[in-house]
N, C-alpha and C positions, 0 to 999 in steps of 0.2 A: 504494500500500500504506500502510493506517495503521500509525504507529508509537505501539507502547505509553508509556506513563509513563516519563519518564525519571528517572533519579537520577541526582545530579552526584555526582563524582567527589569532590568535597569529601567531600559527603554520606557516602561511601564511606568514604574515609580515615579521617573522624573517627568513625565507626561501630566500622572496624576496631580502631583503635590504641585508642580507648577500649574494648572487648571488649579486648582483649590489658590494659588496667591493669588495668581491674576484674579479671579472670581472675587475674593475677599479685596482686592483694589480697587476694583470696579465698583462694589459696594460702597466700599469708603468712600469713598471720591463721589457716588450717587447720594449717597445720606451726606455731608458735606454740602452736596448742592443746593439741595433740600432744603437743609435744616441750618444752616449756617446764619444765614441773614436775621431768622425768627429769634435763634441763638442770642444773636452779638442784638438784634432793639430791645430782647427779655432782660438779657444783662444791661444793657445801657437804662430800660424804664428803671432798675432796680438801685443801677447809682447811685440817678439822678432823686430818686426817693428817698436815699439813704442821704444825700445832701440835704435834701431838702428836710430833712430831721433834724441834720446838724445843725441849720440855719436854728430850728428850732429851737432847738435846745440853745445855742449861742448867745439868742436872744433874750430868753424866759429868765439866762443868769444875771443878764446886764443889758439894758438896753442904750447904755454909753460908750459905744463901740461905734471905732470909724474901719474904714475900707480895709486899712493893711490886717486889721484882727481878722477881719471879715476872710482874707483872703488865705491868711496865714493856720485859722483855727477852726474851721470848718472843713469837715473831711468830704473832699470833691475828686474822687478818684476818676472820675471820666473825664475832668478838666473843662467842665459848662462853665457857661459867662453865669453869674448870677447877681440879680439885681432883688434890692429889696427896698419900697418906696414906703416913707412915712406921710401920710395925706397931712396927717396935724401938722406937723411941723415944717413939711415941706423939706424935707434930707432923703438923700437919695445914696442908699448902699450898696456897690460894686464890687465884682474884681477884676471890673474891664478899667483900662486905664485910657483908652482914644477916647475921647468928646465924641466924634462925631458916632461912635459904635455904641455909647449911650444913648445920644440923644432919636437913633432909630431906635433904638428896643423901648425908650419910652413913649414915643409916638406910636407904641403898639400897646404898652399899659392903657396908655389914654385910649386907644382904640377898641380895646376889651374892654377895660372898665370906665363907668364914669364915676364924679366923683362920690357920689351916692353909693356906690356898689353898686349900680345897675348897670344892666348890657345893653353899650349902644348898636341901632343898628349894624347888620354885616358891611361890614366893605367888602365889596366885589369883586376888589384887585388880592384879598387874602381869603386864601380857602385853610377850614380846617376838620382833622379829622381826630373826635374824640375814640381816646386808648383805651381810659381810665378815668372814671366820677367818682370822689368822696366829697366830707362834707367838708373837708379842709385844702381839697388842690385838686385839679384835671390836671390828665396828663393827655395831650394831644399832638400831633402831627400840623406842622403849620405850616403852610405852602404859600410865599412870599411874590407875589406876582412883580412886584416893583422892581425887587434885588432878583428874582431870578434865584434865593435861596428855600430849601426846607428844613426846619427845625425840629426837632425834640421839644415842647416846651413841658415843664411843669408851672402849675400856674394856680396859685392861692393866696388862703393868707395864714400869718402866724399866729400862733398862741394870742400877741400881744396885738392885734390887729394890722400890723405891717402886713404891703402886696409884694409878696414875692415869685419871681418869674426865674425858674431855671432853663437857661436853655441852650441846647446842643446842636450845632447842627451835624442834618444828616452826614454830608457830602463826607465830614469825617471821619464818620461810622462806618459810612458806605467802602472810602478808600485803607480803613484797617480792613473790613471785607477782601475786599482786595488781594492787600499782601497778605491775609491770613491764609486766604484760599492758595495762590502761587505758592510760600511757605508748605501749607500743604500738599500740593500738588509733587512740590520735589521730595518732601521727606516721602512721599509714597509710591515716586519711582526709585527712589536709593534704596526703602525697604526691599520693591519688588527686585532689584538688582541683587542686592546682596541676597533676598530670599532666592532666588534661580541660583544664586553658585551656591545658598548653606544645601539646594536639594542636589545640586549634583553630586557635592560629600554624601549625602545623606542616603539618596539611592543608590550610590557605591558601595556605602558601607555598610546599606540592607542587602544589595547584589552579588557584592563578594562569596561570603559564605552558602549563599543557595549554588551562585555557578560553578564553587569550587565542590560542592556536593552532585552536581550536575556531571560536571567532570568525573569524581572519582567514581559515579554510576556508570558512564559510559565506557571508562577504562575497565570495571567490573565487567559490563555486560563481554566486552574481545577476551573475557577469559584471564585478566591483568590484576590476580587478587593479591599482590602485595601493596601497592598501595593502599595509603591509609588518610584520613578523613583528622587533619591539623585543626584544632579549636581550641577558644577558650570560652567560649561564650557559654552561659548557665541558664538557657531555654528550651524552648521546642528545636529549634535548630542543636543546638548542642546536643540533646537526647536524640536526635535523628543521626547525627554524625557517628554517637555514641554506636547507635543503632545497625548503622552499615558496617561498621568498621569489628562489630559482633559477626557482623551476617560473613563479611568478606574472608574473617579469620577461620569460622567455622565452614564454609566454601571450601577453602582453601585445604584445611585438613580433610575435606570428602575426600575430594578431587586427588591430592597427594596420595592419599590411601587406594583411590579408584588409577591413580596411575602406577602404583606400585604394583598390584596387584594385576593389570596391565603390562606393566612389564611385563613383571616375572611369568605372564602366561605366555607373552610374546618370544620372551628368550628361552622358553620351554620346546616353542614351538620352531625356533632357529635352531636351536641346538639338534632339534630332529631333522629338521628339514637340510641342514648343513651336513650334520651327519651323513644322512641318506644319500644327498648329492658327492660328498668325497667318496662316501663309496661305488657310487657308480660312476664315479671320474676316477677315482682308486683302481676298480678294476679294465677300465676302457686303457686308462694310461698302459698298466702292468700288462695286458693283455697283447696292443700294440710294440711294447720294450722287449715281450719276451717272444711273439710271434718269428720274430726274424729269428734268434740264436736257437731257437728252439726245432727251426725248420731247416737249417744250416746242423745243429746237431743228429738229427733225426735225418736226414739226406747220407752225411759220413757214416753216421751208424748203419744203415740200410746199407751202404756200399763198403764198409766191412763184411758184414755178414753176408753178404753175395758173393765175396773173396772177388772184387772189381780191379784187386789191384792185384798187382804180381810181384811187386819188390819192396823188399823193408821200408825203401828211402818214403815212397809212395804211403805205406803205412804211416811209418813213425807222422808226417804228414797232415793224413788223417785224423789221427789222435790229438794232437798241436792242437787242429782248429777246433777239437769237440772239446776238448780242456779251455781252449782260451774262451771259446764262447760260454760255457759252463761259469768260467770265472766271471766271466761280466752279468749272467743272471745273477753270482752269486751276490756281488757289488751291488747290482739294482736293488736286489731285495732289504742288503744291508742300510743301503741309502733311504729308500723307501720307508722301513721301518724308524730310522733317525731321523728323517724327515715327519711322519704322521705323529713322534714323542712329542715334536716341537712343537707341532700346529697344535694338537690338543695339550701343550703345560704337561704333558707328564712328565717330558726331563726338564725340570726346575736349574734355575740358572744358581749355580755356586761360588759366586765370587771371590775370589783370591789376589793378595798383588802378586803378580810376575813382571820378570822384563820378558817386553815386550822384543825389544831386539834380538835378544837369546833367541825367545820362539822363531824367529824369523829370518835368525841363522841357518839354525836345523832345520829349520823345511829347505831351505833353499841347497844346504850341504847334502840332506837326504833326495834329491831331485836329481843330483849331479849326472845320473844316468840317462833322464828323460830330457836334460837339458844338453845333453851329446847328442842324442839321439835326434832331436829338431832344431839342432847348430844354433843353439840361443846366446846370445851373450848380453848375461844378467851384469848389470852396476848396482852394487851399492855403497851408498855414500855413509863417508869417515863417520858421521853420525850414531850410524847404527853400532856402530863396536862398544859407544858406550851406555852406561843405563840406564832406561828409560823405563818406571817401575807404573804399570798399569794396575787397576783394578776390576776384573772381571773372572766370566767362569773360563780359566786356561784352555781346557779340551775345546768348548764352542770356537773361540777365536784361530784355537790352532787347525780347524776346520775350514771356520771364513778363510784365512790366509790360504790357507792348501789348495781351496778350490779357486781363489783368486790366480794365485802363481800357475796352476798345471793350468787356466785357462787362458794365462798372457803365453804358456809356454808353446800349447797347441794352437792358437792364432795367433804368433807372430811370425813374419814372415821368415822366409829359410835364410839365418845368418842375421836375422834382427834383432834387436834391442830390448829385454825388460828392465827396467829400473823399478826399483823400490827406494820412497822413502818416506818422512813423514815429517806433519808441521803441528805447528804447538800453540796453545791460546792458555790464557791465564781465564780462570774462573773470578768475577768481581767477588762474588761469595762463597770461600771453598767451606765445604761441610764432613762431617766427620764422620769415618767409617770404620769398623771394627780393628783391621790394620793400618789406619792411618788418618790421614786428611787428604780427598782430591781437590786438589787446587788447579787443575785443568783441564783441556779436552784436547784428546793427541790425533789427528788423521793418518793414516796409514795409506799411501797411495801406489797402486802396481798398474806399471804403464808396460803395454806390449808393442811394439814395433809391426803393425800391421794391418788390415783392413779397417777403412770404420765399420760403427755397428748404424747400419740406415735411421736418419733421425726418427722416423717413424714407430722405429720397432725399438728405441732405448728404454721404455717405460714398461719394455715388456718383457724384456728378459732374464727379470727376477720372478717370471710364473712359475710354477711347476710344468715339467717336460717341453717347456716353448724350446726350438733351437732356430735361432735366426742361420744357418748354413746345416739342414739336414745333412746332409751327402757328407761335408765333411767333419760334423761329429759322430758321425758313425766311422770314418775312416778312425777317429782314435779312440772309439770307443765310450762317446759323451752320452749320457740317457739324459740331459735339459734338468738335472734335479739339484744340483751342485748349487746352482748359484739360487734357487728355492731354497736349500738348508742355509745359506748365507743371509736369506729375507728374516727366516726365521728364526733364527741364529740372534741377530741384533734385533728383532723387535722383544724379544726375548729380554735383551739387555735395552730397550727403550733407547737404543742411539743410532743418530744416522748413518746410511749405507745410498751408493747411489753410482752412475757411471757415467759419465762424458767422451765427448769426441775430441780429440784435437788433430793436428794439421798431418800429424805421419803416423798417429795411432789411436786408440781407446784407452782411457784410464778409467779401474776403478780404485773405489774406495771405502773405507767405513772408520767410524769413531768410537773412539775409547775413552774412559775417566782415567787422568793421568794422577797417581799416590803418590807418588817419589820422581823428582826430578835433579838431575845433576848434572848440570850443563848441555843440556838437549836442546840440542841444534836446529830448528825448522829447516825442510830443506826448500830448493826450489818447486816451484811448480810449472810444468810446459803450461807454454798460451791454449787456452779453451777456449769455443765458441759457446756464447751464452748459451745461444738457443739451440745448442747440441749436447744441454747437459741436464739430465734427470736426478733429482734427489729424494731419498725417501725418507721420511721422518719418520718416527714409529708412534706412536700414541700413548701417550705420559697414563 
């Protein structure tokens, strides 16, 4: 099933919470609109009442008071012009200080009241509009057609019978409207700014631990159960983290136990099916090695006993080839058998120090007949005379070596060259072993003067019974298993083996763990072509 577009959860959060500021700005800034102006005349009616109390009271104390008391002692927090007229006496109380901003505000006494306390007709050039009636002051809206101004007024009288007239005007009021509104307007795009980046923290830091929970589920689901679910948090998410990181552990140990158990049925079932297959390549091989000597025996025997031949020489002859082919059955079998200990671990590697050069003396002093015999002219270098103390099982290697040497001896050409010798590395970390310490890795290298081995076929002739030149490992006798016991020989000992080409012959070679070293000499190495050189590593 395809799954649609997804939107993360971040995505989401900050969508939402952002819809919820803007929403809650837009609000403000609506009630604001609204309500602001009704606001800022409720407060200013409210001042101006509260002045007009303190007139009150100012006066009920002392009614011998001139302007600067007036201005100085009466609490007038909205800052109205206030005028307070004594009809007796004819005094006139301010805290306007122009003449001529008196003498209009009382040309409006006189126009409200006459001196009676009664109301003279309206003038038509002044509209007004009552707020508020009590029985001591209006408070109204006065619209000045002459000045072009509208006022606030409160307008009564006092305790003591003085007219007093508080008044404000709008345009004041209106222009703190104003600035109060713009003042507004910015503190509620700065909120809504800084509120957009406190939510992008905010649905980060709700997003995180779902996505990182989101993650370690999908790495879960490809079968990835070591991963684990990092927290600290003490809620439903923590208990959830908690919760996976249960489930992943407990996965984890099926699964291991369901693959173990898997294996070991898998390797139950190789060990069979491996088996079954060496034995029917066991006996195809054996069968193919031993057909020729056996048919070659069984031919000479047939022509003894039919008395074919008429003279000893012809005999003794006879005999020769059914002994020498008898012996090479006998070799195959032996090899065969040394070879099927290896592949199944039954002959276990017993490691020893020996020198290395000793052994490889002796093979070479014991060879001296096979090395007449195909006019070889073996070098080895000053190196080897002294000692070079290895670690490994002796018999295996003096094997490797043997089938190494008798195979530079039989393919090198008639009157060519085998050289032996070897190179030397220091271990960064030598480790310690029952006879000693190896402190490095020794190659051993046998080069033969003669044909290459086809790049194609170097990777392959360490199989069992492969011979890259049939024809002539049969002429000396080769059954393809020699350089097999060599495979398995050093995987045995877990170190490498391998063979290359160079310009006038094939070298091989294999490594050793070096115990004792006393001035071992690396030797040279002929020029190799990279890509004519196959190496085998064995499996740690």
């Amino acid at each position: 099933m395809r799954k649609s577009k997804m939107t993360s959860i971040k995505t989401k959060i900050t969508l939402f919470l952002a819809a919820t500021i803007l929403i809650m700005v837009v609000m403000s800034c609506a009630i604001t609109m609204l309500f602001i102006k009704k606001y800022f005349y409720h407060g200013m009616e409210q001042m101006l009442v509260d002045t007009y109390n303190s007139c009150n009271e100012l006066f009920g104390q002392d009614e011998d008071i001139d302007s600067r008391e007036l201005a100085n002692d009466v609490t007038n927090q909205s800052g109205a012009m206030i005028f307070i007229f004594d009809s007796v006496n004819m005094r006139v109380y301010t805290t306007v200080n122009e003449e001529a901003a008196v003498y209009n505000n009382l040309s409006f006494i006189a126009d409200y009241f006459n001196y009676s306390g009664g109301k003279n007709p309206d003038n038509p050039k002044i509209k007004r509009k009552q707020i508020e009636k009590t029985d001591k002051y209006d408070i109204q809206i006065t619209n000045d057609k002459n000045t072009g101004n509208s006022y606030y007024d409160v307008v009564g009288f006092l305790d003591n019978g003085y007219v007093v007239i508080i008044r404000k005007p709008i345009s004041s009021v209106d222009s703190t409207i104003v600035i109060s509104l713009k003042f507004f307007f910015f503190v509620f795009s700065v909120v809504a700014i800084f509120g957009f980046i406190l939510i992008y923290f905010i649905s980060n830091a709700v997003a995180k631990p779902i996505k990182n929970l989101a993650s370690v589920a999908n790495q879960m689901a490809q079968l990835d159960l070591d991963v684990k679910v990092d927290h600290t948090s003490n809620d439903e998410i923590g208990e959830l983290a908690d919760s996976m990181n249960e489930m992943s552990y407990q996965l984890k140990n099926t699964l291991t136990e369901l693959q173990q158990a898997n294996a070991k049925l898998q390797t139950d079932i190789d060990e069979k099916v491996q088996i079954d297959e060496m034995r029917k390549e066991f006996l195809s091989h054996v069968s193919h090695e031993l057909k020729t000597p056996i048919a070659l025996i069984q031919g000479y025997a047939e022509g003894l006993k039919d008395n074919v031949i008429e003279d000893d020489e012809s005999k003794e002859f006879y005999c020769d080839v059914i002994l020498d082919e008898a012996g090479k059955m006998n070799r195959l079998v032996k090899q065969l058998l040394n070879l099927n200990e290896l592949e199944f671990g039954m002959n276990r590697v017993q490691p020893v120090a020996f020198d290395i050069n000793v052994l490889m003396r002796n093979v070479v002093g014991s060879s001296s007949i096979l090395i007449e015999q195909n006019h070889a002219d073996v070098e080895l270098p000053e190196a080897l005379n002294k000692e070079c103390n290895v670690y490994a099982d002796e018999f295996m290697i003096e094997q490797v070596f043997t089938n190494y040497f008798t195979n530079a001896l039989h393919y090198c050409n008639d009157g060519g060259k085998v050289k032996i010798w070897t190179a030397q590395t220091d271990y960064d970390a030598p480790r310690k072993v029952d006879d000693g310490e190896i402190t490095g890795n020794l190659r051993v290298f046998v080069y033969d003067e003669g044909p290459n081995i086809p790049t194609d076929e170097l990777d392959k002739v360490f199989i069992k019974f492969y011979k890259v030149d049939k024809a002539r490992t049969r002429e000396y006798g080769g059954s393809g298993i020699g350089l097999s016991i060599v495979a398995a020989s050093m995987a045995a000992h877990n170190k490498n083996y391998g063979v290359y080409n160079v310009e006038d012959g094939v070298v091989f070679y294999f490594d050793l763990d070096v115990i004792k070293q006393d001035g071992d000499e690396p030797g040279l190495l002929p020029e190799n072509t990279e890509d004519n050189t196959t190496e085998n590593v064995s499996e740690q």
